[in-house]
Backbone as numpy.savetxt, mean C-alpha at the origin, in Angstrom:
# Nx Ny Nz CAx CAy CAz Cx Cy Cz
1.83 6.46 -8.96 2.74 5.31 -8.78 2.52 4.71 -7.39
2.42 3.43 -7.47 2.15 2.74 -5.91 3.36 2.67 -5.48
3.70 2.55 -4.18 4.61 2.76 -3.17 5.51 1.94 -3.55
7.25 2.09 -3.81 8.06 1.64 -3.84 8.60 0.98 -2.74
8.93 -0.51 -2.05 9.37 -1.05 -0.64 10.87 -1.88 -1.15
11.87 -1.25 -0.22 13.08 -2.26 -0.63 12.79 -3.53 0.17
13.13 -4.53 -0.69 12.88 -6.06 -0.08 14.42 -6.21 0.45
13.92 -6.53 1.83 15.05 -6.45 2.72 15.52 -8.01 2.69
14.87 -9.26 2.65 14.81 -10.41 2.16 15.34 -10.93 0.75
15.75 -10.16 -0.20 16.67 -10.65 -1.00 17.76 -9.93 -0.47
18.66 -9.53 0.30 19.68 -9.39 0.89 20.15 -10.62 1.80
20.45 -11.54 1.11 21.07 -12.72 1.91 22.64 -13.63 1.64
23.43 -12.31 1.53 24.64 -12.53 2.04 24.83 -12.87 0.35
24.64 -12.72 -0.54 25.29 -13.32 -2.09 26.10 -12.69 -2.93
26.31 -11.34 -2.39 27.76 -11.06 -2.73 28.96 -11.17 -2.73
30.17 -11.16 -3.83 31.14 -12.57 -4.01 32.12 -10.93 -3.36
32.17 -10.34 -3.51 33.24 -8.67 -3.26 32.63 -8.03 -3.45
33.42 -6.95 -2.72 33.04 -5.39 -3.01 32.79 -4.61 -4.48
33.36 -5.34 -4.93 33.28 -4.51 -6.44 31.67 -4.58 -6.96
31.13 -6.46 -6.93 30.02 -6.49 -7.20 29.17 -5.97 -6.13
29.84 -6.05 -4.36 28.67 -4.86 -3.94 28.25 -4.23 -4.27
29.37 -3.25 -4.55 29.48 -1.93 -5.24 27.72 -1.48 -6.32
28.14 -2.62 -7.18 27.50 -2.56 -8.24 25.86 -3.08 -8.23
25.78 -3.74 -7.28 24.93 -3.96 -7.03 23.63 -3.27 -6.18
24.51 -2.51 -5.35 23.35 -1.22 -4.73 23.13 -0.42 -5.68
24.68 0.24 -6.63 24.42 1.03 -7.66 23.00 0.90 -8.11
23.01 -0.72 -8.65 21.46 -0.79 -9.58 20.73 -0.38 -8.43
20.46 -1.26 -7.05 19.26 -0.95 -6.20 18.53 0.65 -6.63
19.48 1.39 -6.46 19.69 3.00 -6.25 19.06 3.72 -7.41
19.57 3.07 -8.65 19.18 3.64 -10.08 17.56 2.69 -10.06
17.29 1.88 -10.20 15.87 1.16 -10.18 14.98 2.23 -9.18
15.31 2.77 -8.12 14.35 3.78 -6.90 14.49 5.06 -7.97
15.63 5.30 -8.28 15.61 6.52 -9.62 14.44 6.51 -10.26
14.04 5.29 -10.80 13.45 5.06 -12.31 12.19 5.57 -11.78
11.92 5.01 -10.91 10.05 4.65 -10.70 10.14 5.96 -10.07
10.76 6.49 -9.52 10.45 7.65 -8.64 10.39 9.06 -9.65
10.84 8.87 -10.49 10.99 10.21 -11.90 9.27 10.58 -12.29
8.42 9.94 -11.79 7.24 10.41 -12.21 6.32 10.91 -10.93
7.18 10.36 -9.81 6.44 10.84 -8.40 7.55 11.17 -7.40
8.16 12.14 -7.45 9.37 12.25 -6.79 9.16 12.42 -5.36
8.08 12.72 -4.87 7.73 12.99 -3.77 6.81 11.88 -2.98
6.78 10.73 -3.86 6.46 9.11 -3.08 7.31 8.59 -2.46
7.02 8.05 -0.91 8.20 7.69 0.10 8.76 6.18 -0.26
9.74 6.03 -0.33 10.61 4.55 -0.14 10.43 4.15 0.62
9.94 2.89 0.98 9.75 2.13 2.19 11.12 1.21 2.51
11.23 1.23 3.68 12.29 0.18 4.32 11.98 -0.50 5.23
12.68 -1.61 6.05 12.99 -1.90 7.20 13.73 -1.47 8.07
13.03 -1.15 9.41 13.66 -0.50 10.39 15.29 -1.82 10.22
15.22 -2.38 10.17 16.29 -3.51 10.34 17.31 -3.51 8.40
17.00 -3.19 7.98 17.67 -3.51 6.35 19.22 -3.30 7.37
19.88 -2.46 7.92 21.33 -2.33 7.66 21.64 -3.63 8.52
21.18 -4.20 9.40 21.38 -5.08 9.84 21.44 -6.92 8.74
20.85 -6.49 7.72 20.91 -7.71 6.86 22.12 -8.15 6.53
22.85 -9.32 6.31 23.80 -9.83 5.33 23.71 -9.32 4.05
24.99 -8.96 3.24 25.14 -7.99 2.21 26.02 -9.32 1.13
27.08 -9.81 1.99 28.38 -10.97 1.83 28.64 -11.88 2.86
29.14 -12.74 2.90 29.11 -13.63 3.94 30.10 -12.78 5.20
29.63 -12.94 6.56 30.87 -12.53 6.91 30.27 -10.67 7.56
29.52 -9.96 6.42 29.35 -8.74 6.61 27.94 -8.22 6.08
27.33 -7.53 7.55 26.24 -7.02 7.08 26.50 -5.54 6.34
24.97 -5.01 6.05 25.32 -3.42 4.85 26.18 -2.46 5.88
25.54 -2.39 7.09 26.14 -1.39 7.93 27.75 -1.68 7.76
28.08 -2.87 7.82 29.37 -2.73 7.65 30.37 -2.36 6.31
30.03 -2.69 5.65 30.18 -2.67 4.28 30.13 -1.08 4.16
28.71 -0.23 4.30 28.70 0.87 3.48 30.03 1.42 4.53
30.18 1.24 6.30 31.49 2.06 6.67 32.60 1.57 6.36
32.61 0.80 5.67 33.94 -0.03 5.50 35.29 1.17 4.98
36.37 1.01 5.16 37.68 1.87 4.63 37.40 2.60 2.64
37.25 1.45 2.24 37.11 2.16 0.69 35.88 2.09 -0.30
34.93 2.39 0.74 33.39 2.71 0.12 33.31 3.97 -0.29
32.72 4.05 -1.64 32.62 5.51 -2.12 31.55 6.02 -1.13
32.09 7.49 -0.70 30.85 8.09 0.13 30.01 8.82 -0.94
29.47 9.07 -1.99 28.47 9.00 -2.58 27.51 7.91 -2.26
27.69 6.77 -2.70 27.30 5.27 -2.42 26.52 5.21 -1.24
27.35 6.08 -0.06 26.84 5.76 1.16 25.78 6.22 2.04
26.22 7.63 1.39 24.60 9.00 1.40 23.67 8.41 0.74
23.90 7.89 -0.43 23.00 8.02 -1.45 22.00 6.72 -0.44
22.39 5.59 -0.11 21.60 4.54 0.48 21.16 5.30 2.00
22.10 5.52 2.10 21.62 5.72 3.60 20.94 6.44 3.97
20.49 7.93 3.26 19.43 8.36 3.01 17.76 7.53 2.72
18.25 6.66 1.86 17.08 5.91 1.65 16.73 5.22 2.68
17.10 4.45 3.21 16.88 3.44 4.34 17.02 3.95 5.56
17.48 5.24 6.11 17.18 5.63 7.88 16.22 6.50 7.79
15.80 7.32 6.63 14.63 9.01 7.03 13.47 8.39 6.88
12.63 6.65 6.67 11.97 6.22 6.48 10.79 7.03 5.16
9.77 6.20 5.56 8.93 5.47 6.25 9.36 4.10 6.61
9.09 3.55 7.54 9.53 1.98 7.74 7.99 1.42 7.69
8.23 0.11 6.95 6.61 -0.46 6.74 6.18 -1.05 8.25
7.34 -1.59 9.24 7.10 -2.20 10.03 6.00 -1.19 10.91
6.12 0.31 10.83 5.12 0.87 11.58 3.95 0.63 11.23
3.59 0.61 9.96 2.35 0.17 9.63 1.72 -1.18 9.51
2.69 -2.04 9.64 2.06 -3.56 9.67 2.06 -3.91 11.22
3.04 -3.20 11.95 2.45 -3.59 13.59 1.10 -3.36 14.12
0.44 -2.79 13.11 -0.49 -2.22 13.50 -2.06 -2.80 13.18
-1.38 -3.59 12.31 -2.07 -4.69 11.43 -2.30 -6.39 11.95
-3.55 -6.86 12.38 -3.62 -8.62 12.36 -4.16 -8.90 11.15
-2.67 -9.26 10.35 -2.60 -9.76 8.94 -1.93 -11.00 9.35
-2.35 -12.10 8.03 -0.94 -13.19 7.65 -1.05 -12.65 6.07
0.54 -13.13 5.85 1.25 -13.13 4.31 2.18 -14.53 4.01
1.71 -15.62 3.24 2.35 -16.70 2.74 2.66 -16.37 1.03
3.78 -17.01 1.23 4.40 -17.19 -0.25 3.71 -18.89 -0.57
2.98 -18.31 -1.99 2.15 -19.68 -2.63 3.21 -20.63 -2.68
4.25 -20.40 -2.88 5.28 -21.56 -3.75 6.09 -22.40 -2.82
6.01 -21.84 -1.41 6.42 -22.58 -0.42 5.96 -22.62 1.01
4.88 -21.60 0.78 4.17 -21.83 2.43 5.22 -20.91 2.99
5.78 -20.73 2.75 6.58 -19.53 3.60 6.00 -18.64 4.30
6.07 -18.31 5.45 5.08 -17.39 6.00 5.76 -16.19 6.15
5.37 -15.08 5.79 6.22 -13.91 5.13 5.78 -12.47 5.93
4.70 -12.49 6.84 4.52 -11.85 7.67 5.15 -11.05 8.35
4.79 -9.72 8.34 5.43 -8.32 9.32 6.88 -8.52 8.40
6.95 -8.50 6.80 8.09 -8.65 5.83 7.89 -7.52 5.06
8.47 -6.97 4.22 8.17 -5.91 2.91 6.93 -6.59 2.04
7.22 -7.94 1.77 5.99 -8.68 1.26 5.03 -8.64 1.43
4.51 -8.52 3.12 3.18 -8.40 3.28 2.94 -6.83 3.04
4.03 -6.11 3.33 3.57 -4.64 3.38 2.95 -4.02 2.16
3.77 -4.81 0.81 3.86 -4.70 -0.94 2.34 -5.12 -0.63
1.43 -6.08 -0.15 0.42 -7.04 -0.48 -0.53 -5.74 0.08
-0.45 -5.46 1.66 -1.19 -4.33 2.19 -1.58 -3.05 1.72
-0.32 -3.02 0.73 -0.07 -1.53 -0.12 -0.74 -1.14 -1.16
-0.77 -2.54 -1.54 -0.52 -3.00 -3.09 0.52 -2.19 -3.79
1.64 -2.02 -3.25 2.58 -1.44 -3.41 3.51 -2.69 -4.19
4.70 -2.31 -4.51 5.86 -2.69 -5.11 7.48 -3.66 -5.05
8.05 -4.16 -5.18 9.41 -4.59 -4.40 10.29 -4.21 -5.40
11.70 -3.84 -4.64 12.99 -3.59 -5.38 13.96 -4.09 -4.50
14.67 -5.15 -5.42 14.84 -6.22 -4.88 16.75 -5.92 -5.29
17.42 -7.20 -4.64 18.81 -7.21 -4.76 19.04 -8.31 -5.51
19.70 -8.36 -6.48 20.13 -9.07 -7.42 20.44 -10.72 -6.72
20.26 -11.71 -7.45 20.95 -13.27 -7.01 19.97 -13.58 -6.00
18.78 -13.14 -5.79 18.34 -13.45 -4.16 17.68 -15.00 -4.08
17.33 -15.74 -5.47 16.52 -16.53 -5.36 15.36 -16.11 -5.14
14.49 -16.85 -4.80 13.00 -17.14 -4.87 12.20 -15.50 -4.62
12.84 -14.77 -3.96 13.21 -13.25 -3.24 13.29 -12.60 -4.59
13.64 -12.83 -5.76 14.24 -12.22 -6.78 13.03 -12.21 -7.91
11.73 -13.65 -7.56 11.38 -13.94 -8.49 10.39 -12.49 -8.86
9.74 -12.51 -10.32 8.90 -11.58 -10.37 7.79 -12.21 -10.92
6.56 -12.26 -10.64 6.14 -11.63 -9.46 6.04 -12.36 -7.97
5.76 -12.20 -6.82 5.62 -12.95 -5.80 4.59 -13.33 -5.82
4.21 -14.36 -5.70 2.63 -14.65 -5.48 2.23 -14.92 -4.25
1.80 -14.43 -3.33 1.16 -14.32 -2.35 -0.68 -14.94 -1.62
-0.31 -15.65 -0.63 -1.76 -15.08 -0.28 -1.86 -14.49 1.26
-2.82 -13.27 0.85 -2.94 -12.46 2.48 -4.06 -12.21 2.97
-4.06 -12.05 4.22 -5.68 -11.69 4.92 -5.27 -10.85 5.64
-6.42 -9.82 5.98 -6.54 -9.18 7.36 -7.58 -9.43 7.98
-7.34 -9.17 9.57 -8.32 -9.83 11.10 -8.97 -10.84 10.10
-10.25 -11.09 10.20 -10.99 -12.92 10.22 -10.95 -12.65 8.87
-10.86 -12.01 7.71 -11.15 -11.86 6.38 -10.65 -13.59 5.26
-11.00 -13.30 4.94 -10.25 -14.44 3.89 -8.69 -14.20 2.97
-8.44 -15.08 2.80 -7.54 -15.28 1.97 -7.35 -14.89 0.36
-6.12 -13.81 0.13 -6.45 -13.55 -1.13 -5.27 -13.43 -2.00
-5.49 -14.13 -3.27 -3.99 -14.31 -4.07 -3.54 -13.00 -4.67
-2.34 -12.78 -4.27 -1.80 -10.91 -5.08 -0.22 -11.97 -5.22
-0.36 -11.07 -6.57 1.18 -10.81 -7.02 1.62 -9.76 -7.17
2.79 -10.05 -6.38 3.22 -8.59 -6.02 4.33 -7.99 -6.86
4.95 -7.46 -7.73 5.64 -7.11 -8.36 7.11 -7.06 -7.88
8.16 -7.56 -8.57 9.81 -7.68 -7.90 10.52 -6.82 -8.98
11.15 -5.54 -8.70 11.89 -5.38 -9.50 13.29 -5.43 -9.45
14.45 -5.77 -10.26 15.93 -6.22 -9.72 16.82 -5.52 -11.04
16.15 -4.93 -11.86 17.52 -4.53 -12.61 16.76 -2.68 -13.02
17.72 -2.03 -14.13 17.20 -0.75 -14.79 16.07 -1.09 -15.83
16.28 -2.07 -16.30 15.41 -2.68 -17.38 13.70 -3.29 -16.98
14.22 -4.06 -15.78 12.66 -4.39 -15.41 11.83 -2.86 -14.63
12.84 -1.83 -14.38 11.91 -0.83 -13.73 11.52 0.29 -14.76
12.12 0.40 -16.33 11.91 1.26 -16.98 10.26 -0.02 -17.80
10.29 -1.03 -17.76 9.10 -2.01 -18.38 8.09 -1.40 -17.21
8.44 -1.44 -15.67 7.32 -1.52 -15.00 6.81 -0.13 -15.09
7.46 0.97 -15.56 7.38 2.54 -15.01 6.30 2.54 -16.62
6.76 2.05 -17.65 5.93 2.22 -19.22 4.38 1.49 -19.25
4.54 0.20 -18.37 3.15 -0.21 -18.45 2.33 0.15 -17.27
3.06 1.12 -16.35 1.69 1.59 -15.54 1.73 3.20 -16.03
2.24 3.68 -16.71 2.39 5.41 -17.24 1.23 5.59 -17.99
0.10 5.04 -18.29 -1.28 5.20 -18.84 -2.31 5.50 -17.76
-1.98 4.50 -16.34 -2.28 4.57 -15.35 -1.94 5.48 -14.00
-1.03 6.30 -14.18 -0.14 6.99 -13.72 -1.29 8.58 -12.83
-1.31 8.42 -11.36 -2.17 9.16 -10.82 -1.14 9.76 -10.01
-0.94 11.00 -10.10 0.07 12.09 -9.46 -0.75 12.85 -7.96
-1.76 12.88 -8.38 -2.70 14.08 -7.27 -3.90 13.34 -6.98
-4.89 14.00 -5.88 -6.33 14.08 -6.14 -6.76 14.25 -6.89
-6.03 15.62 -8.10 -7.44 16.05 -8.97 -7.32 15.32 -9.85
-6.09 14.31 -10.32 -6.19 13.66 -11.34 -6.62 11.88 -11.16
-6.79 12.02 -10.05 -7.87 10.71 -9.45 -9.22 11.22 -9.58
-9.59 12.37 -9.20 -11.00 12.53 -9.52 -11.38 12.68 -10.91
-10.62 12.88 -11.79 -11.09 12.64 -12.93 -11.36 11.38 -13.88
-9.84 10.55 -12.55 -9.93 9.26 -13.76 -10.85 8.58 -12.46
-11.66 8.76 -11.79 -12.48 7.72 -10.50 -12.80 6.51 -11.29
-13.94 6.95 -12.10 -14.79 6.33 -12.65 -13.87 5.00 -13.86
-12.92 5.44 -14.33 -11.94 4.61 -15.24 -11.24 3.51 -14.31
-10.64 4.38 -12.96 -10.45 3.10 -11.60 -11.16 2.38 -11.40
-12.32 2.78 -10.83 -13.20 2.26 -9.78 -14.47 2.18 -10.20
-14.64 1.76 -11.30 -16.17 1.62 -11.94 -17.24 1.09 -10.80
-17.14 0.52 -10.21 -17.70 -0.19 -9.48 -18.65 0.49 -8.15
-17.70 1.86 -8.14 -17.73 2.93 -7.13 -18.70 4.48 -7.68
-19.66 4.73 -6.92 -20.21 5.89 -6.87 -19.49 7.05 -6.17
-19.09 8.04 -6.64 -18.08 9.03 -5.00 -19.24 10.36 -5.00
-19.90 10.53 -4.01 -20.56 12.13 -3.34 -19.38 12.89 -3.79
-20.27 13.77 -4.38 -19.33 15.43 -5.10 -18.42 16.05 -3.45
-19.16 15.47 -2.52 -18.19 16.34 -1.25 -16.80 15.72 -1.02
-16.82 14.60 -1.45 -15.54 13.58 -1.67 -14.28 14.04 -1.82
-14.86 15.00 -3.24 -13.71 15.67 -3.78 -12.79 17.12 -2.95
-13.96 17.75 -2.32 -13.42 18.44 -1.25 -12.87 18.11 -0.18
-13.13 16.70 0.66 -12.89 16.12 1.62 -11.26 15.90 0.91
-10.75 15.44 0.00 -9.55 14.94 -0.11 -8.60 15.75 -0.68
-9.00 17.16 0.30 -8.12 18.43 -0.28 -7.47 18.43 0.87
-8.15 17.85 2.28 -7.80 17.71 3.60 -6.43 16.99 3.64
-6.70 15.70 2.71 -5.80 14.76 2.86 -4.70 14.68 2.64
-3.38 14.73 3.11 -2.14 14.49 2.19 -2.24 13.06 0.90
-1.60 13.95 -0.19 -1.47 12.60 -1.23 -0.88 11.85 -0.96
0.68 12.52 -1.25 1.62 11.28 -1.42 1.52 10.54 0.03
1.33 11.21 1.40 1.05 9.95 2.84 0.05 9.18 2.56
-1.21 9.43 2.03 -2.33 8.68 1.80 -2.79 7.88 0.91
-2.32 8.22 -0.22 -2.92 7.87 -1.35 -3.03 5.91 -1.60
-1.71 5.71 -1.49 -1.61 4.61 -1.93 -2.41 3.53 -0.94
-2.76 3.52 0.29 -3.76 3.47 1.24 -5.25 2.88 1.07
-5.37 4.94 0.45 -6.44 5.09 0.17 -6.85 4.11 -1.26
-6.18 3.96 -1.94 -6.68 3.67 -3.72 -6.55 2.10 -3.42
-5.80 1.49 -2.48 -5.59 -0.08 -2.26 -7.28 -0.27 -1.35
-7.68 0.16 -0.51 -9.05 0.19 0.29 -10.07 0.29 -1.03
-10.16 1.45 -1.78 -11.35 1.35 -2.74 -11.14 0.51 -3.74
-9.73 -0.13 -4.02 -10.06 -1.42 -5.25 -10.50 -2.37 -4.09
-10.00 -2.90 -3.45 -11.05 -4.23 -2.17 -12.41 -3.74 -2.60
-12.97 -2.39 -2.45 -13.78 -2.48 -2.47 -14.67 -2.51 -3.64
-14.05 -2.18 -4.47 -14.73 -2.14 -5.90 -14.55 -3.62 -6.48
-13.96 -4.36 -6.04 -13.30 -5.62 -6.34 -14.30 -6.74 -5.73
-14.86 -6.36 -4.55 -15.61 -6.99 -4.44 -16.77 -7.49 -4.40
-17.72 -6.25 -5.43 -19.37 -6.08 -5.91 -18.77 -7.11 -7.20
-19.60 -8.31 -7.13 -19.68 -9.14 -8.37 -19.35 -10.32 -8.19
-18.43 -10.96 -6.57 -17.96 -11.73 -6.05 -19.22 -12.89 -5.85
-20.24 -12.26 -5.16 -20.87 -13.16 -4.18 -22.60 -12.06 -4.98
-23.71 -12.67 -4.93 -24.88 -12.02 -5.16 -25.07 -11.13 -3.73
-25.36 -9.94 -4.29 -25.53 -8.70 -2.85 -26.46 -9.21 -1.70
-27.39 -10.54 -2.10 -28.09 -10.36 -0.57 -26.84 -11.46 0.33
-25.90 -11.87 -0.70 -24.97 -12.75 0.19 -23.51 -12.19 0.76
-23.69 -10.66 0.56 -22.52 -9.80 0.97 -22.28 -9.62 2.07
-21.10 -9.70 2.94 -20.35 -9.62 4.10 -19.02 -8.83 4.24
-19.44 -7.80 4.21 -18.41 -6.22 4.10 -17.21 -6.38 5.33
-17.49 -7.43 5.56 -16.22 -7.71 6.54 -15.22 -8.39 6.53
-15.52 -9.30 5.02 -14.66 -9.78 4.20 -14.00 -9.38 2.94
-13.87 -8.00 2.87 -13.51 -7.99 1.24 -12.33 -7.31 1.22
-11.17 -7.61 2.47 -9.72 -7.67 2.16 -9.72 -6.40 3.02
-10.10 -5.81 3.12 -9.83 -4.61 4.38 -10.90 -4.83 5.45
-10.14 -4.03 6.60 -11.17 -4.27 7.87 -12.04 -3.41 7.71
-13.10 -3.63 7.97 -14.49 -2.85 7.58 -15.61 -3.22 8.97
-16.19 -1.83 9.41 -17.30 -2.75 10.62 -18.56 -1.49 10.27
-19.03 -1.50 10.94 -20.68 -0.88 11.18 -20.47 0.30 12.25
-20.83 1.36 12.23 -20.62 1.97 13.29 -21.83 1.89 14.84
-21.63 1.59 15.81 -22.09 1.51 16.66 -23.35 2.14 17.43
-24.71 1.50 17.78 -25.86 2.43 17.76 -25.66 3.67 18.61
-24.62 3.80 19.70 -24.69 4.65 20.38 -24.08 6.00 19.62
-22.87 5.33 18.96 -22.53 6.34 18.17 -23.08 7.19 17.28
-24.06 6.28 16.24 -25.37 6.52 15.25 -25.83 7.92 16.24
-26.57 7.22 17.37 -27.63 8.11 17.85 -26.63 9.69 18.48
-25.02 9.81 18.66 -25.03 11.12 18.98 -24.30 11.66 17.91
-23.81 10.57 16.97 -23.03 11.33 15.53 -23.77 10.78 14.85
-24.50 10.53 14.35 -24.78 9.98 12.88 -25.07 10.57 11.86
-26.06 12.09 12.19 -25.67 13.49 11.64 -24.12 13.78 10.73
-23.00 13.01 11.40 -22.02 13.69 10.91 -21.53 12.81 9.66
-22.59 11.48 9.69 -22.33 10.26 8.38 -23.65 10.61 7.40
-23.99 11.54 7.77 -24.75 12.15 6.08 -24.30 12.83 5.14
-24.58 11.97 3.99 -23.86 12.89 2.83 -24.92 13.35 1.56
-24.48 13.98 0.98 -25.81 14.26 0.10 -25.05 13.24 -1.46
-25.81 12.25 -1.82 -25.37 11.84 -3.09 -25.81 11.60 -4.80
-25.24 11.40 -5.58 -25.47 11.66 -6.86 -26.44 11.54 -7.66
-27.28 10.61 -6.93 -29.15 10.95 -7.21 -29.55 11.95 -6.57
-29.44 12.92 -5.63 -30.12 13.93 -4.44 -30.57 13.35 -3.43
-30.07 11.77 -2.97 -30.66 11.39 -1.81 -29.84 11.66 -0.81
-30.00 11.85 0.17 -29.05 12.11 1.32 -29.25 11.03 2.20
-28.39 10.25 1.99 -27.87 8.97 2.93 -27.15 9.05 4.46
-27.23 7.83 5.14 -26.31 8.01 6.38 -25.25 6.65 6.06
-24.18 7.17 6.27 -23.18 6.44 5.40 -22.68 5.27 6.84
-23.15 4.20 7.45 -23.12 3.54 8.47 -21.45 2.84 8.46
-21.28 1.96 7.08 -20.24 1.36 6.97 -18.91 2.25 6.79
-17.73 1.95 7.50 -16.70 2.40 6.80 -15.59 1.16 6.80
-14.17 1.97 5.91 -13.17 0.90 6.48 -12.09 1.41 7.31
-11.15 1.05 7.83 -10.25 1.45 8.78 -8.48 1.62 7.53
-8.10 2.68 7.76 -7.20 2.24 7.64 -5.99 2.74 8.53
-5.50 1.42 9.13 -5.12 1.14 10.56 -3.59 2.24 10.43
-3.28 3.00 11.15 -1.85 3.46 11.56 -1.73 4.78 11.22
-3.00 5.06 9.75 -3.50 6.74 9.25 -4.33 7.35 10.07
-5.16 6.20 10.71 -6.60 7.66 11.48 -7.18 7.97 10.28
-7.39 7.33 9.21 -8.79 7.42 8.14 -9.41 6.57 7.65
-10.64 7.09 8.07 -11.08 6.46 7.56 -12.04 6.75 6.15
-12.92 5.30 5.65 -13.53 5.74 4.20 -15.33 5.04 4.54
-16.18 6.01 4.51 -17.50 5.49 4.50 -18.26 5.20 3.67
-18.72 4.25 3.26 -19.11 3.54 2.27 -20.70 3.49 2.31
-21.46 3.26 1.26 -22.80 2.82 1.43 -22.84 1.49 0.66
-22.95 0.27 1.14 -23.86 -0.78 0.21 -24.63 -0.76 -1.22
-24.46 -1.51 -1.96 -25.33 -1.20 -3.04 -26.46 -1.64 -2.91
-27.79 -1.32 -3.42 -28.65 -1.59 -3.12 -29.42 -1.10 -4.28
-30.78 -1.26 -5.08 -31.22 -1.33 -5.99 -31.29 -0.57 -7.15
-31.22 0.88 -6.50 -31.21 2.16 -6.56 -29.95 2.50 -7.05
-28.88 1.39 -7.18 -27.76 2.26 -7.40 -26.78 1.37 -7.68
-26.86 -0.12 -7.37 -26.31 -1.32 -7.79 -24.49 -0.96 -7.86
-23.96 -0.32 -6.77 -22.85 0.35 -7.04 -22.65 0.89 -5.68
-21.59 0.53 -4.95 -20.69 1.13 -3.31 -21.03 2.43 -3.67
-21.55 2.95 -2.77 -21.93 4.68 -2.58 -20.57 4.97 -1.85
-19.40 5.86 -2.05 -18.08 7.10 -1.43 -18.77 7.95 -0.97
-19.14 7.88 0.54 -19.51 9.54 0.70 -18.66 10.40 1.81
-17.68 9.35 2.28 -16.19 10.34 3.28 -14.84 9.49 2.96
-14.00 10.14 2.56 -12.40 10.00 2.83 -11.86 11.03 3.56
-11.57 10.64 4.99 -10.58 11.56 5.47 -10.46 11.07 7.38
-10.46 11.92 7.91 -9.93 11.89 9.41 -10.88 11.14 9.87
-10.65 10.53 10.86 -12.24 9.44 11.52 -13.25 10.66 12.11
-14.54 10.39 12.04 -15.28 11.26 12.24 -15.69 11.12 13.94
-16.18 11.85 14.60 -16.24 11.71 16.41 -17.18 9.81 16.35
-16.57 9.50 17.39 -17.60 9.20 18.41 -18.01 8.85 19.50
-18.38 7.83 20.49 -18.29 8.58 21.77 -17.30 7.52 22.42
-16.58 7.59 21.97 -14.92 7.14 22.80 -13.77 8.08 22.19
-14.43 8.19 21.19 -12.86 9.82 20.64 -14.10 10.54 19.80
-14.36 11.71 20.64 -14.99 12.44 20.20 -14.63 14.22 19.36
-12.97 13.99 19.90 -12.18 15.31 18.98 -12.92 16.31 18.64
């Protein structure tokens, strides 16, 4: 399941009373239920800022959930969600992205929106929000000089739209590593992975990484077929991606060989970053021999001679 993010942006004050407060986090609360019953151990994303949002005119959540006759169930139950994080804002500070909403130019940046787009993660949204409410968002986002790219991002707002969204990705439904390494090839056709791959991502935490990791290899699988390979520019295909540096080559480059699924043993030059984890993923180009992105590292950045660890 890709990362669940509460959209802190349909919280704009449209609650008429408490009663429909009430009822209205209720759903928030039961919708994080739904999707989470198949990955209980996938983090909720928030905003460092959500309690600070308008809830009703007049009163933000912080006030509301302390208010005199708030059920304290109600109040654990959220407030748990929204202070033990993750907060997306750590990971998009970390990021030179833009995020516009197609439908109005809205620029939506360092939002749950862009984070959903970065993630390819999810929204769970608050009822009445308007445009905030719609499903799906349509977006376009870049990172550093990359281009521009249309995602819709998924909104969910009631029990009903999250038990539809939980049934049509439950075919698709990747719990672990080992059950990504089996379905690779059903993901990521596009993608070759070195048998050491699979050991490398025993290193890795899942549920911190995963969703990360699997958003980096669709960019990348996504983007063999775009452009003819002698017109490829790995520095555009939605994640930051660079070359590793000759100096580096010449005292690590040893440590970017992998042995791969023909028996050739490659030096895996390209990787991508993914900014705020410290992992990275090294890639090989396709090239005739193989017409298909060579996987030959997922995991911790490997030395080089500015962090040599």
């Amino acid at each position: 399941m890709s990362a669940p993010i509460i959209n802190e942006l349909s919280f704009l004050g449209q609650v008429q009373d408490r009663s429909q407060c009430v009822s209205f986090i209720l759903e928030l609360l039961n919708i994080i239920k739904i999707v989470r019953n198949k990955a209980a151990d996938t983090p909720v994303y928030a905003s460092r800022n959500l309690l600070e949002r308008y809830i009703s005119q007049g009163f933000i959540i912080k006030e509301f959930l302390y208010g005199r006759n708030t059920d304290q169930k109600l109040i654990v139950g959220f407030i748990i969600i929204v202070t033990k994080g993750p907060y997306f804002e750590d990971l998009l500070d970390k990021i030179d992205h833009k995020c516009v909403i197609n439908l109005n130019d809205n620029d939506v940046s360092g939002s749950c929106i862009a984070a959903a787009a970065h993630m390819s993660g999810f929204l769970v949204s608050l009822k009445n929000s308007g445009l905030y409410g719609s499903n799906p968002i349509e977006v376009k986002y870049k990172e550093g000089i990359g281009d521009y790219q249309i995602k819709d991002i998924p909104n969910i707002i009631d029990a009903q739209g999250a038990e539809q969204f939980v049934a049509k990705n439950a075919k698709r439904e990747i719990t672990s590593w080992d059950t990504f390494w089996s379905e690779r090839e059903s993901l990521f056709p596009k993608l070759v992975f070195c048998d050491c791959v699979k050991d490398q991502l025993t290193k890795v935490n899942y549920f911190t990484y995963s969703t990360l990791v699997f958003r980096h290899l669709k960019c990348i699988n996504d983007y063999l077929g775009t452009v003819p390979i002698k017109d490829h520019d790995y520095t555009k295909m939605g994640v930051e991606a660079s070359i590793e540096s000759k100096i580096t080559l010449y005292h690590y480059g040893h440590k970017r060989e992998f042995d791969c699924p023909d028996r050739i043993r490659r030096r895996f030059t390209w990787h991508s970053k993914l900014y705020g984890q410290n992992i990275r993923i090294h890639f090989f180009p396709p090239e005739s021999l193989t017409d298909k992105f060579l996987i030959g590292y997922i995991g911790k950045h490997l030395p080089t001679m500015s962090d040599t660890h």
